[in-house]
N, C-alpha and C positions, 0 to 999 in steps of 0.2 A: 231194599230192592227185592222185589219179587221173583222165583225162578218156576220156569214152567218146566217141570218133571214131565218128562213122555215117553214111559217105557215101551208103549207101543209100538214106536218107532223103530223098535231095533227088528219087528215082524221087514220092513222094508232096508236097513240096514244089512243085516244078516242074510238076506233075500238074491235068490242067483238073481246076477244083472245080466239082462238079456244084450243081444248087439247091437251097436248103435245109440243114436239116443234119443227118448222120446218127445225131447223139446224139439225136436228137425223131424221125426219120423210123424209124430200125431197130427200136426198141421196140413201133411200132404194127404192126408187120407180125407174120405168127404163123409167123416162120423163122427160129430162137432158134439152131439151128447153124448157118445159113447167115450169119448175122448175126454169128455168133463171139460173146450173150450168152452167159454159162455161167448166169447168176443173177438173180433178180430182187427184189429189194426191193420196201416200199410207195412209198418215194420217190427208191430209186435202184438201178441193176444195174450186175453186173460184166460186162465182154466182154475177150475178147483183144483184142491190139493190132496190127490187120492189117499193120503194118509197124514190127514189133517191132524194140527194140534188142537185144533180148535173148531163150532162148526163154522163153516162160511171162510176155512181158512183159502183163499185165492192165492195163484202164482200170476205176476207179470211176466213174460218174456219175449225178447227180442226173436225175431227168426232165424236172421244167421248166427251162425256155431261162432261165440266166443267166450271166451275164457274171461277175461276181464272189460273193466268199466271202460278203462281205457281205451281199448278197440273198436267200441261203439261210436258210431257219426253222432254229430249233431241230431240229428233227425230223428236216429233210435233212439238219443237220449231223451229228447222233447216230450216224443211220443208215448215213451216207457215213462215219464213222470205224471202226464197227462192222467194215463191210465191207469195209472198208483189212484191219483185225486178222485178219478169215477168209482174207482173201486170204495174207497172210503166214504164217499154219499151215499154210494148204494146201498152197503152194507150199516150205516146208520140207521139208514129210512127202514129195512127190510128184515135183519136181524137183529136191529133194536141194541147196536154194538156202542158202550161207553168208551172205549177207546181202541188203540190198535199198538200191535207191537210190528213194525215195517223195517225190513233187514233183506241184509244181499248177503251171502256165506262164500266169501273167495276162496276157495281150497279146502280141500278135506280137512286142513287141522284146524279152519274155523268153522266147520261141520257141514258143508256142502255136502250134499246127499249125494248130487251130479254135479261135478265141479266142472268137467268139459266146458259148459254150456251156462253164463250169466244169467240167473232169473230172481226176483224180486219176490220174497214170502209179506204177506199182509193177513195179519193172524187177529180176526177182532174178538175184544176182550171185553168182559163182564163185571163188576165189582162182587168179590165170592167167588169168582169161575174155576178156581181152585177147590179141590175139597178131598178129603180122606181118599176117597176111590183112584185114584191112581199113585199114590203115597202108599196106603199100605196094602190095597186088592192089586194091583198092576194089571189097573182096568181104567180103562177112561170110556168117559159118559161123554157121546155125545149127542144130541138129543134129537137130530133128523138123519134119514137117510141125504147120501149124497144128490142122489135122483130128484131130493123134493127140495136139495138147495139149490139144485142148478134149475130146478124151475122155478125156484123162485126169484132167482136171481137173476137171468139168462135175460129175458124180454127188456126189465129195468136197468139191465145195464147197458144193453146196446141203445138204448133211449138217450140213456147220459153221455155214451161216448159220442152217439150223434149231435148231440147237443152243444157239447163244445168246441167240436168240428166248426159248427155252423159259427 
């Protein structure tokens, strides 16, 4: 088994959390790049992962505030798996990803970042995408800006997600 080490991470772990949460606050605002949404669903959107493990790492999430799987309808759940499957086309075709590590973190002690608020991580993976630089520099390489994944992503995915609509 493979473990992806991300000391990065502990820059947003460690990090004041502001009020509220940004899975309910970033949707209502109308700054869909600034925001890092690429996509929006009736009852859930995709965005980048501002402190991705990986590049092209994307979040699913539902709109309304819940905590667990459980408490999602039907409908959120449909939708929110729908948009798992577009996400995983895209990011094949786009970043050229041989697989993907797809997970949901229920609670803090199974490392939800914001555990408030049910959201879905889809992290695509590389054969090698591991290497010395975050092992022993606690540095990780990731090889585009955010800006140039959400445009590369942004167009192509709202394609696919129309697509399966249809």
């Amino acid at each position: 088994m493979q473990t992806i080490i991300a000391p990065w991470r502990m820059k947003y772990i460690m990090s004041e959390k502001t009020e509220g949460c940004i899975f309910c606050d970033k949707p209502t605002e109308d700054r869909d790049r600034d925001n890092l949404i690429l996509v929006r669903g009736e009852t859930c959107f995709v965005m980048l992962n501002a402190y991705p493990y990986s590049n092209g790492h994307l979040m699913v999430v539902p709109y309304r505030h819940q905590r667990s799987l459980a408490d999602l309808s039907r409908e959120e759940l449909a939708e929110w798996m729908t948009l798992c499957a577009s996400c995983e086309v895209v990011l094949r075709d786009k970043v050229s990803a041989e697989g993907f590590n797809i997970g949901i973190n229920l609670g803090k002690v199974a490392g939800a970042g914001i555990e408030e608020h049910v959201h879905l991580h889809i992290v695509p993976r590389w054969h090698g995408d591991t290497n010395f630089m975050p092992v022993l520099g606690d540095t990780k390489v990731v090889p585009d800006s955010l800006g140039n994944v959400y445009d590369l992503l942004c167009e192509t995915l709202q394609q696919e997600v129309r697509r399966r609509r249809d």
